[in-house]
C-alpha positions in Angstrom: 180.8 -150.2 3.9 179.9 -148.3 0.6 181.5 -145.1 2.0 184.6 -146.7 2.8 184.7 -148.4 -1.0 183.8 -145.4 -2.2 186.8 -143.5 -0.6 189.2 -146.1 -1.5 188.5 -145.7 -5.3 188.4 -141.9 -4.7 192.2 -142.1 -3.1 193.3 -144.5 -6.0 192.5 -141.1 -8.2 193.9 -138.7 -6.2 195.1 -137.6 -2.7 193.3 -139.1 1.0 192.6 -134.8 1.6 190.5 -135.0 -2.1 188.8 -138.3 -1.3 187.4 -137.4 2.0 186.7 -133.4 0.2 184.7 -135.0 -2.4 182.9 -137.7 -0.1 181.6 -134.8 1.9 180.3 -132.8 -1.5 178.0 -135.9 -1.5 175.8 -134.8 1.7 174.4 -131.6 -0.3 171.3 -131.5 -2.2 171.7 -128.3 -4.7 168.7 -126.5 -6.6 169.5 -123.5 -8.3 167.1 -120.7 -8.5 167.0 -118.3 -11.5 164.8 -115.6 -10.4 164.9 -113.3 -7.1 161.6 -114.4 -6.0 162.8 -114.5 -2.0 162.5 -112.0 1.0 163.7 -114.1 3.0 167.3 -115.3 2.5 171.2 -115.8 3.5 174.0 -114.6 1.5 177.2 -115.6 1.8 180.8 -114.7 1.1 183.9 -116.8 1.8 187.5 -115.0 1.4 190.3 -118.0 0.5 193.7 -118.5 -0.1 193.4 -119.3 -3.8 190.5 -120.4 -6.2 190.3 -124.3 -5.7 188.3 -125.9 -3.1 190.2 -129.2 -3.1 193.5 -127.5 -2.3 192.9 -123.8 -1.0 191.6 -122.8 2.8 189.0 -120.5 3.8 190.4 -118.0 5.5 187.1 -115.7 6.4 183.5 -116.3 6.2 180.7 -113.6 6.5 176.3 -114.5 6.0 173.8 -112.2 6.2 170.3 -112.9 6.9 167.9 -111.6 5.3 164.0 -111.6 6.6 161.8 -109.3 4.7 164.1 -107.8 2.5 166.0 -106.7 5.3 169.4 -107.2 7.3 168.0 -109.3 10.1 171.6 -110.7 11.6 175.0 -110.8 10.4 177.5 -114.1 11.0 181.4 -112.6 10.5 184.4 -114.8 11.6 188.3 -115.2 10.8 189.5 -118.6 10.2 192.6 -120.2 10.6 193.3 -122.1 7.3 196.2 -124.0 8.9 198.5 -123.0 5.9 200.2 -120.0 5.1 198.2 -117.3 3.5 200.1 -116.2 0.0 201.0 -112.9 0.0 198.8 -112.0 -3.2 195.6 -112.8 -1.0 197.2 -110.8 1.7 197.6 -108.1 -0.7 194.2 -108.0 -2.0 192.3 -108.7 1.4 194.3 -107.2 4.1 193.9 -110.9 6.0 197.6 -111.8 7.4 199.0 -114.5 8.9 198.9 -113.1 12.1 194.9 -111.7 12.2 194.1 -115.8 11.4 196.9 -117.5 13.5 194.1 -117.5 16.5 191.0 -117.7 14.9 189.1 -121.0 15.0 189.5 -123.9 12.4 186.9 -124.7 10.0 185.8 -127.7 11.4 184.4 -125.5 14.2 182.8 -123.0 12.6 181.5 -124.7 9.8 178.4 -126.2 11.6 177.5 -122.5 13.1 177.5 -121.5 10.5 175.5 -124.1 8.4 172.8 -123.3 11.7 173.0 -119.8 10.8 171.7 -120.6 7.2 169.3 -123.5 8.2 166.3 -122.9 6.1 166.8 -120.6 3.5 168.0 -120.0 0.1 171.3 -119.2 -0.4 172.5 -116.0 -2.1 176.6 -115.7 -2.8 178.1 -113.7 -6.1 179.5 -116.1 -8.3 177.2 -119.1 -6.0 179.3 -121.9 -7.5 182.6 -120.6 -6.1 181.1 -120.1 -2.2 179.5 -123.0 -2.5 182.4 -125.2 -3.5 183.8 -124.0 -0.7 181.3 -124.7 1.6 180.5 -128.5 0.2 184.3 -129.1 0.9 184.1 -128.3 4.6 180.5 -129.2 5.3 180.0 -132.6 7.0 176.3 -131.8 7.4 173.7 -133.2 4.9 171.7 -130.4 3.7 169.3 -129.5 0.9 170.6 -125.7 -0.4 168.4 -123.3 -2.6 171.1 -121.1 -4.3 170.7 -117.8 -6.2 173.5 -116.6 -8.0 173.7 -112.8 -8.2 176.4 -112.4 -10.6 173.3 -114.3 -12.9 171.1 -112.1 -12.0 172.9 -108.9 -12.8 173.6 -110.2 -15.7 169.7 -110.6 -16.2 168.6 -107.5 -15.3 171.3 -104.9 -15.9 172.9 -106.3 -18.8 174.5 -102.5 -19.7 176.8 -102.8 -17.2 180.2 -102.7 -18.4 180.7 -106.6 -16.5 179.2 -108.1 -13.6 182.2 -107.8 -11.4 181.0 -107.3 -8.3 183.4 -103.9 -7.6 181.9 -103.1 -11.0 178.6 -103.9 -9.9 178.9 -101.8 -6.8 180.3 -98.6 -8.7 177.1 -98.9 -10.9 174.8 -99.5 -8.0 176.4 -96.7 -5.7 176.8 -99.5 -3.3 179.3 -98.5 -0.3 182.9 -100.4 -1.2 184.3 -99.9 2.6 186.2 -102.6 3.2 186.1 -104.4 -0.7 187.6 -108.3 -0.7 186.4 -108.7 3.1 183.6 -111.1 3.8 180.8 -108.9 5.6 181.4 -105.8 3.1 181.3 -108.2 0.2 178.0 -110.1 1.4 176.4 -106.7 2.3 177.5 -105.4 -1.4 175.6 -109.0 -2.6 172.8 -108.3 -0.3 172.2 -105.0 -1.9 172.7 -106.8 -5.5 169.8 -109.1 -5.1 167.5 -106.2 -3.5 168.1 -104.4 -6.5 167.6 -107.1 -9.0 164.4 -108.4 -7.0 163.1 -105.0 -7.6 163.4 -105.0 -11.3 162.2 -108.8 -11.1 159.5 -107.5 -9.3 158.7 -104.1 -11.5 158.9 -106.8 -14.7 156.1 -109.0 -13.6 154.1 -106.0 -12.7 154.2 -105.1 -16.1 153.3 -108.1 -17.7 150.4 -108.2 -15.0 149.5 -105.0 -16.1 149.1 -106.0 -19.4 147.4 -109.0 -18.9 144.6 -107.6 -16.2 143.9 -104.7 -19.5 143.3 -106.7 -21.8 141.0 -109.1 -20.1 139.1 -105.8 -19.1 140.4 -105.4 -15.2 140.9 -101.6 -15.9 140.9 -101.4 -12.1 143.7 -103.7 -11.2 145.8 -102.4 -14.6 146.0 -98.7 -12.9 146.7 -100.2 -8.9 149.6 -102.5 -10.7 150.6 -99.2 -13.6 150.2 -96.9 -10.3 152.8 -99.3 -7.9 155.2 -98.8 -10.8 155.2 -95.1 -11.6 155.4 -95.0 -7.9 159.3 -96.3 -8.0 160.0 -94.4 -10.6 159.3 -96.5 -13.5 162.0 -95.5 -16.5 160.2 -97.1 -19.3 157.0 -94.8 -20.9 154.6 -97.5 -21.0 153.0 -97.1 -17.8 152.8 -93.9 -17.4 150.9 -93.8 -21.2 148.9 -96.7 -20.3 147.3 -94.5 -17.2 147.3 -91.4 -19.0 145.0 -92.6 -21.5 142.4 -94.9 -19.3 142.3 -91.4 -16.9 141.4 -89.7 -19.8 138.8 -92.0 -21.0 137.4 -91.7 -17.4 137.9 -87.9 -18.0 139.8 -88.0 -14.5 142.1 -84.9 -16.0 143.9 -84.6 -12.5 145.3 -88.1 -12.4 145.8 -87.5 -15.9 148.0 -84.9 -15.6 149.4 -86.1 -12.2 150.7 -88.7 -14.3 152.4 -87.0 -16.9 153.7 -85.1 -14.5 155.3 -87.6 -13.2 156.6 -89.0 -16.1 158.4 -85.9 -17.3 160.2 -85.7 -14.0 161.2 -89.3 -14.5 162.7 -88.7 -17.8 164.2 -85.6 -17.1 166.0 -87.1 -13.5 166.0 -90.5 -13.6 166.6 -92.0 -17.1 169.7 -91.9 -18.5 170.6 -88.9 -21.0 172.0 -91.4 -23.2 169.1 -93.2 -23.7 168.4 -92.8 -27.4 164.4 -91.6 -27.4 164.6 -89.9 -24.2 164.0 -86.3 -25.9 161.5 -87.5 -28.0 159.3 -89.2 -24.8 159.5 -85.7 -23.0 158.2 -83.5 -25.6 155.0 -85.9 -26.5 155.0 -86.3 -22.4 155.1 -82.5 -22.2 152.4 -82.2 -25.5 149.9 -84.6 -23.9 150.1 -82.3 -20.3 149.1 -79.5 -22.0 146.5 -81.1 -23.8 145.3 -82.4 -20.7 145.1 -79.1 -18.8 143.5 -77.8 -21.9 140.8 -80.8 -21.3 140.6 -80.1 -17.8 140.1 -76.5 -17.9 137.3 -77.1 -20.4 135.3 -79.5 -18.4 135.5 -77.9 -15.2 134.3 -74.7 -17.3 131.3 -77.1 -18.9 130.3 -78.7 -15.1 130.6 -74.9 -13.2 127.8 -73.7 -16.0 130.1 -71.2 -17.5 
């Protein structure tokens, strides 16, 4: 009885198609996530015929799953929107009339693919866009965890020129085979939140780092300094942090194993724009020789000579 007052008042502000649209929005429970703290998750991508959920169609619909950080399964499917696809989305998708005109309707896919996702967070660039799509053509009631790439990026590579995701995937080096299709759009997302999770992941170790050296942990300091040097860390505090507790310890090979390392990092991996990148190097390259200096000199004290 409430649904059906509930629908009456929603038609007395706007079409029967809205009212039973925004009576079916009512079966999802959203909670947005603002860190990539998952493994295991779905992304999604949904390719329409315009920008409004209440009047527009989907027209494809690709998820990925994602179990361990990797591509586990892939759901890809055509839909037939029932309406005419404008030629602009045609344009800009290669999706015609014709490719859709014997694809199945959303009210058949729509539960395979809400089993596809069962269980896990939900990835999509630009989340509230997929997901207004999906609350308009979702009869289930669900509870969805959603992450929001085009946030993240935003977080953790805030030099990018915008957070487009084409943009996104030229600064990435992401493949863009196939760009505006579902799957190669939910790969290119995918690889977004893999990327972010990393430097998510790389940030906390850093803080850990800290932390664990200060309260006197020098052990766990170098395993959590050594896990970031080991991906190529392109800020110098790690790699100075192990330099000097090796050389406390007088360990003058780690010592200079590290600076070693660091000097190829600056030198290959951090950008030459980056405004103390010259001055790093030369201190990275003056502590090295200081350090073989060391090194000789104790192996000369400990062999008698």
């Amino acid at each position: 009885m409430f649904l059906d007052f509930l629908k009456k008042v929603l038609i007395n502000n706007g079409s029967e198609e809205q009212a039973e649209i925004k009576l079916k929005k009512s079966t999802i429970l959203k909670s947005f996530i603002h860190e990539p703290v998952y493994s295991d998750l779905a992304v999604i991508d949904f390719e329409t015929t315009g920008l409004s959920p209440y009047k527009d169609r989907i027209i494809e619909i690709a998820a990925v799953k994602m179990l361990n950080g990797e591509v586990h399964d892939t759901f890809i499917t055509l839909v037939n929107p029932k309406i005419s696809i404008p030629k602009s989305i045609i344009k800009m998708t290669g999706i015609t009339n014709d490719m859709v005109k014997s694809a199945p309707t959303i009210d058949y896919i729509m539960p395979e693919l809400i089993t596809f996702i069962a269980g896990l967070p939900v990835a999509a660039h630009n989340a509230p866009f997929d997901i207004g799509f999906l609350e308009a053509n979702c009869n289930d009631s669900i509870n969805l965890t959603i992450i929001d790439t085009l946030l993240l990026s935003r977080k953790y590579f805030p030099h990018f020129e915008n957070h487009k995701l084409d943009t996104i995937r030229r600064e990435m080096h992401i493949s863009s085979d196939d760009a505006h299709r579902a799957l190669s759009d939910c790969l290119a997302t995918a690889q977004v939140y893999l990327n972010c999770r990393q430097q998510y992941i790389v940030s906390n170790r850093l803080s850990s780092a800290k932390a664990a050296e200060k309260e006197g942990n020098i052990t766990e300091a170098i395993r959590l300094y050594e896990l970031m040097i080991e991906n190529n860390f392109d800020g110098n505090h790690p790699y100075d942090r192990l330099a000097i507790l090796y050389r406390k310890a007088k360990d003058y090979d780690n010592e200079i194993r590290v600076l070693l390392k660091a000097i190829q990092v600056f030198e290959n991996v951090v950008s030459q724009e980056r405004s103390d990148r010259v001055n790093k190097l030369t201190k990275f390259h003056e502590r090295l020789e200081k350090a073989e200096q060391l090194r000789s000199k104790h192996i000369n004290a400990t062999s008698g000579f």
